[in-house]
PANU-594518 format. One line per field, with one value per residue (C-alpha): x, y, z; chain. Coordinates in steps of 0.02 Angstrom, whole numbers. Layout:
// residues N
xx	(X, ...) $
yy	(Y, ...) $
zz	(Z, ...) $
unit	(A, ...) $
//
This chain:
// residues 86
xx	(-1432, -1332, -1360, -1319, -1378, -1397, -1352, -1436, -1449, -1577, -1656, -1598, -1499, -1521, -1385, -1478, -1642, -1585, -1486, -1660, -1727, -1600, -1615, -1810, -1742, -1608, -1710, -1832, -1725, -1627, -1789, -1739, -1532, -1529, -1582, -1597, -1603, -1615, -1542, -1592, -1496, -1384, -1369, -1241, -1206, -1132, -987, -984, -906, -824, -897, -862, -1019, -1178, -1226, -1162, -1183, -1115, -1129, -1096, -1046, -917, -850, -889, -899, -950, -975, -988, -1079, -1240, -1205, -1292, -1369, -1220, -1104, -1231, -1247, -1045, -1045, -1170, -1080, -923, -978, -1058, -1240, -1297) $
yy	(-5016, -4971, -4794, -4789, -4666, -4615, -4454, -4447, -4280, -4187, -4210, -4407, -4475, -4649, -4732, -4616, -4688, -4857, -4815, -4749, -4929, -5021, -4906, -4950, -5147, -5119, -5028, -5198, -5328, -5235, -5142, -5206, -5185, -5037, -4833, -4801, -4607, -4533, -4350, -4297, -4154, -4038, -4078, -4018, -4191, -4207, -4091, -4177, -4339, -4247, -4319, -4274, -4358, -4447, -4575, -4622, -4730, -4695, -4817, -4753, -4575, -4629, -4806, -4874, -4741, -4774, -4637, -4634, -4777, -4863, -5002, -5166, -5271, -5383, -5229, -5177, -5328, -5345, -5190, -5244, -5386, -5300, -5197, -5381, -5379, -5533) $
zz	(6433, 6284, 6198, 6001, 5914, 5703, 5637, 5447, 5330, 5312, 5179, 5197, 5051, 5023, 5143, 5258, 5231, 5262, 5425, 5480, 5436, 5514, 5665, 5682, 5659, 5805, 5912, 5892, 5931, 6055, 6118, 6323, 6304, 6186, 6182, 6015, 5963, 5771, 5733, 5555, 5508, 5613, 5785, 5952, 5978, 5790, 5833, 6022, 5925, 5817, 5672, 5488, 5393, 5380, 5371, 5548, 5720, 5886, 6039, 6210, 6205, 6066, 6118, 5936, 5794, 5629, 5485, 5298, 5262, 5323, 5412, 5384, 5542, 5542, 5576, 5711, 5815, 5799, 5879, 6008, 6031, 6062, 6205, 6293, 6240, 6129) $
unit	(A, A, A, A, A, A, A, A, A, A, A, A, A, A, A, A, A, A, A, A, A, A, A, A, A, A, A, A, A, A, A, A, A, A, A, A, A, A, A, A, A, A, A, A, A, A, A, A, A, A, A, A, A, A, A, A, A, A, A, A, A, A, A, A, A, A, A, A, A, A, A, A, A, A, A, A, A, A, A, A, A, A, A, A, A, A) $
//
């Protein structure tokens, strides 16, 4: 099972609120390969990636990182993809 998980702000701006969308639509379609888990706002597993802003993914403990922008589902399943789950 893959584990990706969305760090957001709190309050959410509005790249945030769609990451929490698309993280509802991933956790769907993925719902027997994939743990999906939402932070919203400051978290110890932030500074555990070391990352620098929101909105942001990470899949297994850091393999794939993305931050800054809110990925679309196309990014997402590339990523999935990428670590052998179609």
């Amino acid at each position: 099972m893959i584990k990706v998980e969305f760090f957001v702000a709190e309050p959410p701006c509005a790249g945030c609120v769609d990451l929490l969308r698309t993280a509802d639509e991933i956790a769907k379609k993925y719902a027997k390969k994939a743990q999906v888990i939402k932070h919203v706002g400051p978290c110890p597993e932030f500074e555990k990636y070391g990352l620098t802003m929101v909105p942001a993914a990470v899949f297994e403990e850091g393999r794939i990182m993305l931050m800054g922008v809110c990925p679309d589902m196309e990014t997402l399943t590339g990523c999935f993809l990428e670590l052998g789950v179609e």
